[in-house]
TIVO-2410 file (N, C-alpha, C; in nm, 3 decimals):
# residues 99
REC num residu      c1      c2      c3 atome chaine
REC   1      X   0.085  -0.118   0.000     N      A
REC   1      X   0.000   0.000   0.000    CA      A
REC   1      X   0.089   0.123   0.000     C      A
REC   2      X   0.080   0.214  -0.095     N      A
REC   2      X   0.124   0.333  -0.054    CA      A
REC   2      X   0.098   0.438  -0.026     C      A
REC   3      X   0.155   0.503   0.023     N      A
REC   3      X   0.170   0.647   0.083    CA      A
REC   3      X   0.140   0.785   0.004     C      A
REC   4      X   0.057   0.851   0.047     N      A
REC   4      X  -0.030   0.940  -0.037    CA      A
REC   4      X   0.036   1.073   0.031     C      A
REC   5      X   0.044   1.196  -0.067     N      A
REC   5      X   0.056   1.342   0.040    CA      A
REC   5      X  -0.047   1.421   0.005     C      A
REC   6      X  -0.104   1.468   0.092     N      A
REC   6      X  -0.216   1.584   0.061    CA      A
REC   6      X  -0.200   1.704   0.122     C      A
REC   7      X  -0.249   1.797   0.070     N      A
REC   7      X  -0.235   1.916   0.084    CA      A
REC   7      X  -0.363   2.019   0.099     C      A
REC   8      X  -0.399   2.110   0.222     N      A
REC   8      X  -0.509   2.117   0.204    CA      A
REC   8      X  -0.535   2.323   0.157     C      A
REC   9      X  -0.577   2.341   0.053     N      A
REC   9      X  -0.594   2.459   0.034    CA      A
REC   9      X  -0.615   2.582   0.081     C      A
REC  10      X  -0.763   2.523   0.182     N      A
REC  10      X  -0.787   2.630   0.306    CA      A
REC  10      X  -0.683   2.694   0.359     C      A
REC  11      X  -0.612   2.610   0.455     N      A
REC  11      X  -0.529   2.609   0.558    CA      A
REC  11      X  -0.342   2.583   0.554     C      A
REC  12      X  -0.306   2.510   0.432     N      A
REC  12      X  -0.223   2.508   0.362    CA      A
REC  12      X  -0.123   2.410   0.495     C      A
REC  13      X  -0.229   2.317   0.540     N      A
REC  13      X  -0.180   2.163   0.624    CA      A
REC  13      X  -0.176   2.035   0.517     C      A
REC  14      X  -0.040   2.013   0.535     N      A
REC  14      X   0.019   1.923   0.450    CA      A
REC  14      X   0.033   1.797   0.529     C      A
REC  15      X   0.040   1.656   0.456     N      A
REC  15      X   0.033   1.557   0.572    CA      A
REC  15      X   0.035   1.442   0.460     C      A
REC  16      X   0.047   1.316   0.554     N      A
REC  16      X   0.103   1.196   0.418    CA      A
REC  16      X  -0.020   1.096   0.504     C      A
REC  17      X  -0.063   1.003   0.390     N      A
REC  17      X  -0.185   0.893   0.416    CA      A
REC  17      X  -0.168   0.801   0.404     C      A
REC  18      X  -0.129   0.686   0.457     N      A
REC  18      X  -0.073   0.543   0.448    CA      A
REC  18      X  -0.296   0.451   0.365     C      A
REC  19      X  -0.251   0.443   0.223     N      A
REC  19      X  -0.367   0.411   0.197    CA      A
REC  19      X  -0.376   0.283   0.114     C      A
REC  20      X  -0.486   0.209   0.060     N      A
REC  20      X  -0.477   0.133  -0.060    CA      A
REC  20      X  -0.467   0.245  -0.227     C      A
REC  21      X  -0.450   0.115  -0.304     N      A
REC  21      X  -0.421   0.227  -0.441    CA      A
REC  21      X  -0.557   0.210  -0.477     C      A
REC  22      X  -0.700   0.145  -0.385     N      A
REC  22      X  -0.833   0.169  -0.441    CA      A
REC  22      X  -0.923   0.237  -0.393     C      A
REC  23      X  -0.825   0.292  -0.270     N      A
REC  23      X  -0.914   0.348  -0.176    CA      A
REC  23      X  -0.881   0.493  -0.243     C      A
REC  24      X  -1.039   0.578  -0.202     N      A
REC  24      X  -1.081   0.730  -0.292    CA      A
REC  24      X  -0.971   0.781  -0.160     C      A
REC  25      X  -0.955   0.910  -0.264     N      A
REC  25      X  -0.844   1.042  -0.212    CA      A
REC  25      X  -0.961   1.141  -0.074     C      A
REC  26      X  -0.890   1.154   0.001     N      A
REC  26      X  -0.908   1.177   0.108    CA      A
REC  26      X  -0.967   1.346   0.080     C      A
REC  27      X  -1.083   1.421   0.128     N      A
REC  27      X  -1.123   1.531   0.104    CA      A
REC  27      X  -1.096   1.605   0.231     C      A
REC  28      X  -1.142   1.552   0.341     N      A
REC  28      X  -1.180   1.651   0.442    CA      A
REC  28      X  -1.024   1.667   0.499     C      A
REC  29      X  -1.023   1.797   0.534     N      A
REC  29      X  -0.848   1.828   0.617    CA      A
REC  29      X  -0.866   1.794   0.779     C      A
REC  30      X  -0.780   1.720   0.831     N      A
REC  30      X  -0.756   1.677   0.958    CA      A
REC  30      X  -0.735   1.776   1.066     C      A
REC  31      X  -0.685   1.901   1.015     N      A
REC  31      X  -0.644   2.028   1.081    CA      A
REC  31      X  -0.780   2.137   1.095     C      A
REC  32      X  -0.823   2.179   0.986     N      A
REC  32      X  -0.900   2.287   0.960    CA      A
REC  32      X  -1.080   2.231   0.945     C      A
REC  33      X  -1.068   2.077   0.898     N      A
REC  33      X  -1.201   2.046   0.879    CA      A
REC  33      X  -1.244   2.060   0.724     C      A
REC  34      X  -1.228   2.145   0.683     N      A
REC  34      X  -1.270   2.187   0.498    CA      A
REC  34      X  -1.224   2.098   0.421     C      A
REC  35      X  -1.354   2.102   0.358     N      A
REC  35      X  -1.326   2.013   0.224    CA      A
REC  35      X  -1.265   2.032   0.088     C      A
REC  36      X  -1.134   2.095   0.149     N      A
REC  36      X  -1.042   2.176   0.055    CA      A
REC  36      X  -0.937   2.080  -0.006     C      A
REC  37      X  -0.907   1.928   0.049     N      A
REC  37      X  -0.755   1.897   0.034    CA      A
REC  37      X  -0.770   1.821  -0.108     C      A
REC  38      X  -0.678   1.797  -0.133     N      A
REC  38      X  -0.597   1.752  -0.242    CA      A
REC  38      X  -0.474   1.694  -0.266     C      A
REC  39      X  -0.479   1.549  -0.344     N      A
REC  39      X  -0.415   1.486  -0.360    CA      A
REC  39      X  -0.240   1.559  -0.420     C      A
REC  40      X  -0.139   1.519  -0.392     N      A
REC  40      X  -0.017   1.611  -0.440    CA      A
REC  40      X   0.041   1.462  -0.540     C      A
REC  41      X   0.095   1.544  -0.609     N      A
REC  41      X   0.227   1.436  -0.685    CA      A
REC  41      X   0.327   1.352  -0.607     C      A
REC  42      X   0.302   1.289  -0.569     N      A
REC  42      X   0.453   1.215  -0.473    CA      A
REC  42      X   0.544   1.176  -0.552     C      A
REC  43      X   0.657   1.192  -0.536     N      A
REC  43      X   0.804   1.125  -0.596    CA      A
REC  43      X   0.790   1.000  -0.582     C      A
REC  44      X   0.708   0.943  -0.510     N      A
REC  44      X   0.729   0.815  -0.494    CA      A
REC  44      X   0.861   0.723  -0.433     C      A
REC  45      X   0.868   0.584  -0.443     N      A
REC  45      X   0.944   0.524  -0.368    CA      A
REC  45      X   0.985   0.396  -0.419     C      A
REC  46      X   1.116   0.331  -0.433     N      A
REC  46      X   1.171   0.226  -0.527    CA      A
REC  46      X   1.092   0.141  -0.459     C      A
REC  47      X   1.054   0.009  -0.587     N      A
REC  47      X   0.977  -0.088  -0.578    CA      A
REC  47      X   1.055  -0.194  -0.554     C      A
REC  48      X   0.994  -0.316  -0.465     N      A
REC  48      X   1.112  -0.394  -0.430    CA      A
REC  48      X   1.025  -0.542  -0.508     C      A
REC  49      X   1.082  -0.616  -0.591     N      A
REC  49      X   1.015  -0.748  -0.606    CA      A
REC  49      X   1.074  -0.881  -0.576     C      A
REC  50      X   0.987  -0.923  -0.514     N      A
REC  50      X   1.029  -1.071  -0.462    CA      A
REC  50      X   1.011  -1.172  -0.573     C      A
REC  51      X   1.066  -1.274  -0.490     N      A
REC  51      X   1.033  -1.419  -0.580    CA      A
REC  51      X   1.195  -1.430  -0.722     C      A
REC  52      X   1.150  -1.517  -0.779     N      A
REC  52      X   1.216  -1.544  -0.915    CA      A
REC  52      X   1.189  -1.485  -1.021     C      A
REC  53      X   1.248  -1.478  -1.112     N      A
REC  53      X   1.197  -1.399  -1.207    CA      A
REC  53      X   1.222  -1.245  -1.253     C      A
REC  54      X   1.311  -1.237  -1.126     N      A
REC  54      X   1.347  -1.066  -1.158    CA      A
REC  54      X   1.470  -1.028  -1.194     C      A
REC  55      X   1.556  -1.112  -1.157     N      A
REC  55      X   1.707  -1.117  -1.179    CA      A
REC  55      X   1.783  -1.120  -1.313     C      A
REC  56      X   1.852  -1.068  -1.350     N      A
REC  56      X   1.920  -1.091  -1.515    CA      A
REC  56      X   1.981  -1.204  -1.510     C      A
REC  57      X   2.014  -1.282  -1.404     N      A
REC  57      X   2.055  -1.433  -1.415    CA      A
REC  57      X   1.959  -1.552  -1.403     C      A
REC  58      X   1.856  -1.514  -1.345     N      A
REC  58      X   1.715  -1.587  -1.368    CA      A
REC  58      X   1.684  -1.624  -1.532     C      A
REC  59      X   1.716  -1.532  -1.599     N      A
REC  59      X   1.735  -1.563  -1.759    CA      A
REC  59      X   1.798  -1.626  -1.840     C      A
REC  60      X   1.917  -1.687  -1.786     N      A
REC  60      X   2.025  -1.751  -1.849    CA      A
REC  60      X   1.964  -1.863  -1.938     C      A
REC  61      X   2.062  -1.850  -2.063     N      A
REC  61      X   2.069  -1.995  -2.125    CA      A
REC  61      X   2.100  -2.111  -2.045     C      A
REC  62      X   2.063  -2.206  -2.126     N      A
REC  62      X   2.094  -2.341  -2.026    CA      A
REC  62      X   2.189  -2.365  -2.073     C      A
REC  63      X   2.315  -2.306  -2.200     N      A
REC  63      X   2.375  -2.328  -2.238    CA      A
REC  63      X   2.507  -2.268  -2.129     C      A
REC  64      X   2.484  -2.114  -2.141     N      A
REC  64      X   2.541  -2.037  -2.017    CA      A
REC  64      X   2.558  -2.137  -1.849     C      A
REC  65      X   2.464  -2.189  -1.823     N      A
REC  65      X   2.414  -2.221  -1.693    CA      A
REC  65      X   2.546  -2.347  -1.692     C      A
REC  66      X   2.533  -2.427  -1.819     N      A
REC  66      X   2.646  -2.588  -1.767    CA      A
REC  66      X   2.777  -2.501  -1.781     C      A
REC  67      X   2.784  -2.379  -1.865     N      A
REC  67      X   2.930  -2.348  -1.906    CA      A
REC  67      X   2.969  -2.284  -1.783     C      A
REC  68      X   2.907  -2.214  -1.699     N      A
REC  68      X   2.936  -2.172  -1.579    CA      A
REC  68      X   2.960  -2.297  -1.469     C      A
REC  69      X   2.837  -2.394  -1.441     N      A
REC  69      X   2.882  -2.517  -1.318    CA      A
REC  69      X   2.994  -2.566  -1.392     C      A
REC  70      X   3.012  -2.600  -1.516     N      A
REC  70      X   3.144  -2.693  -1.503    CA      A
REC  70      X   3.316  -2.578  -1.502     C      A
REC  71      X   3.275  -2.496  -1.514     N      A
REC  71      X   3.384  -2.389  -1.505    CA      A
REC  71      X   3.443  -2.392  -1.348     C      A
REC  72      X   3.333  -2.345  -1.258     N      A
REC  72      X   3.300  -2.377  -1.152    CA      A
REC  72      X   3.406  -2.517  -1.072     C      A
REC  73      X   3.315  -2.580  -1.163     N      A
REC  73      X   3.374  -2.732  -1.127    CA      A
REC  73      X   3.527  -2.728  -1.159     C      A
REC  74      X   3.596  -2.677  -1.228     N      A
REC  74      X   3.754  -2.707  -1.267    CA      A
REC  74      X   3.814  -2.629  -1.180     C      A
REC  75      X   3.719  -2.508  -1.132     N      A
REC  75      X   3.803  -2.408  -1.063    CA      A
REC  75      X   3.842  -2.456  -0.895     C      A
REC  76      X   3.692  -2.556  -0.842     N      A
REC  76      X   3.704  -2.580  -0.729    CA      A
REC  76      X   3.818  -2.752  -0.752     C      A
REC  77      X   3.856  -2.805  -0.848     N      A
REC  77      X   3.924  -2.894  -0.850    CA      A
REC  77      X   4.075  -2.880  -0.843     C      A
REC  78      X   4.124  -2.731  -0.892     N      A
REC  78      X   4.224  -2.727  -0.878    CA      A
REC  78      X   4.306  -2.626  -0.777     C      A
REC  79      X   4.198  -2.600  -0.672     N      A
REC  79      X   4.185  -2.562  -0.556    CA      A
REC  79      X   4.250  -2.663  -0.509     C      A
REC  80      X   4.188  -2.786  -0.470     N      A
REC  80      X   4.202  -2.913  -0.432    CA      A
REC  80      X   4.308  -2.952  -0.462     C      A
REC  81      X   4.387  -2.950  -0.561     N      A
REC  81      X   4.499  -3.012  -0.610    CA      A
REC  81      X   4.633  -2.925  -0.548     C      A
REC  82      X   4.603  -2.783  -0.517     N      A
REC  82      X   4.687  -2.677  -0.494    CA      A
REC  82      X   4.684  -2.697  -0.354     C      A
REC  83      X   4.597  -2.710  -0.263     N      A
REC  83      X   4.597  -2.751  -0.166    CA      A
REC  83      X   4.670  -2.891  -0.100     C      A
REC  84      X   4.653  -3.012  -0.198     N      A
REC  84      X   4.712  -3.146  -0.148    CA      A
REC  84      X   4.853  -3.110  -0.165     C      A
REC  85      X   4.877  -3.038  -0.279     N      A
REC  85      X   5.046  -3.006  -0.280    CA      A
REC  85      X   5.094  -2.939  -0.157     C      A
REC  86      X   5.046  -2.841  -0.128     N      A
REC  86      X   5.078  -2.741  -0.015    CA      A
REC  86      X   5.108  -2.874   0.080     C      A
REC  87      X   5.011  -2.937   0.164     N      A
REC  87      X   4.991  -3.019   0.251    CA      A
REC  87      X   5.149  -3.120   0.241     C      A
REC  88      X   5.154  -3.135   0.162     N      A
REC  88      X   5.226  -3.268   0.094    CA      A
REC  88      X   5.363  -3.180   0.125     C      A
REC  89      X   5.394  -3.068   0.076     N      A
REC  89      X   5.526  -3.011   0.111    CA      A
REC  89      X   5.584  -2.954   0.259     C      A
REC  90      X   5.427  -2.961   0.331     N      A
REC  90      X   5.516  -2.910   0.443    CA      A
REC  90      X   5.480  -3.068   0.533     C      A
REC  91      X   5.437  -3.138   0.480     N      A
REC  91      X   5.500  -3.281   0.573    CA      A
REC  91      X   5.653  -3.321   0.527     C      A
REC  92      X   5.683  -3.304   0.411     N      A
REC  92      X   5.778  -3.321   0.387    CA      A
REC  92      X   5.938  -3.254   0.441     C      A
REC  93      X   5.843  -3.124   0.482     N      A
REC  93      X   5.956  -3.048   0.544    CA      A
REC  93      X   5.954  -3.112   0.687     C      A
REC  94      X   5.889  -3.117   0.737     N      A
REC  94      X   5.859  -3.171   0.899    CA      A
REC  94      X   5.961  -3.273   0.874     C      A
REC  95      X   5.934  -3.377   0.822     N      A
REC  95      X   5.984  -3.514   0.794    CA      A
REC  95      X   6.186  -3.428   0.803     C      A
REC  96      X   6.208  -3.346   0.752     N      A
REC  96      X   6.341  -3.350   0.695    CA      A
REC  96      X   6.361  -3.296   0.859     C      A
REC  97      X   6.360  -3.217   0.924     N      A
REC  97      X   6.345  -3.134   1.018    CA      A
REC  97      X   6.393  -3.219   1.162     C      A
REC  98      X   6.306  -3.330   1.156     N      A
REC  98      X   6.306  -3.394   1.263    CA      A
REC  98      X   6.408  -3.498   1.242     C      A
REC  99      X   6.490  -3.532   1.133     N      A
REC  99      X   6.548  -3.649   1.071    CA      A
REC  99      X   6.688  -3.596   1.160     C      A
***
């Protein structure tokens, strides 16, 4: 629901209306009583959307989608491999160390 500003002519009491977008524009002024007010232009306020469907990656080819997991996949494999080396060299140093 959003937020409405009105403005009232009479009296020149300004004020904001937490409303539906079906509910009618508000006439009578809260301050003065007269049936002077009027709806104002609001700038409004960024829209937020949930769910799927909104994202520029929600769109992907399925072609895109395997070329990315298996990319993915080589990148986290040779993580793994860079890692067993590491491991592997400093037992090796230990090993010399203690000899």
């Amino acid at each position: 629901m959003p937020t409405y500003e009105y403005q009232c002519s009479q009296c020149g009491h300004a004020f904001e209306e937490f409303q539906s977008i079906t509910a009618q524009p508000i006439k009578k002024c809260p301050s003065c009583g007269k049936n002077k007010v009027q709806r104002l232009i609001g700038c409004g306020a960024g829209l937020i959307f949930k769910g799927s469907g909104f994202y520029e990656t929600d769109y992907r080819s399925e072609n895109y989608k395997k070329a990315a997991k298996s990319e993915k996949e080589s990148g986290d494999s040779s993580k793994k491999d860079s890692s067993k080396k590491k491991s592997n060299n400093s037992k090796k140093s230990e090993g010399k160390k203690s000899e």
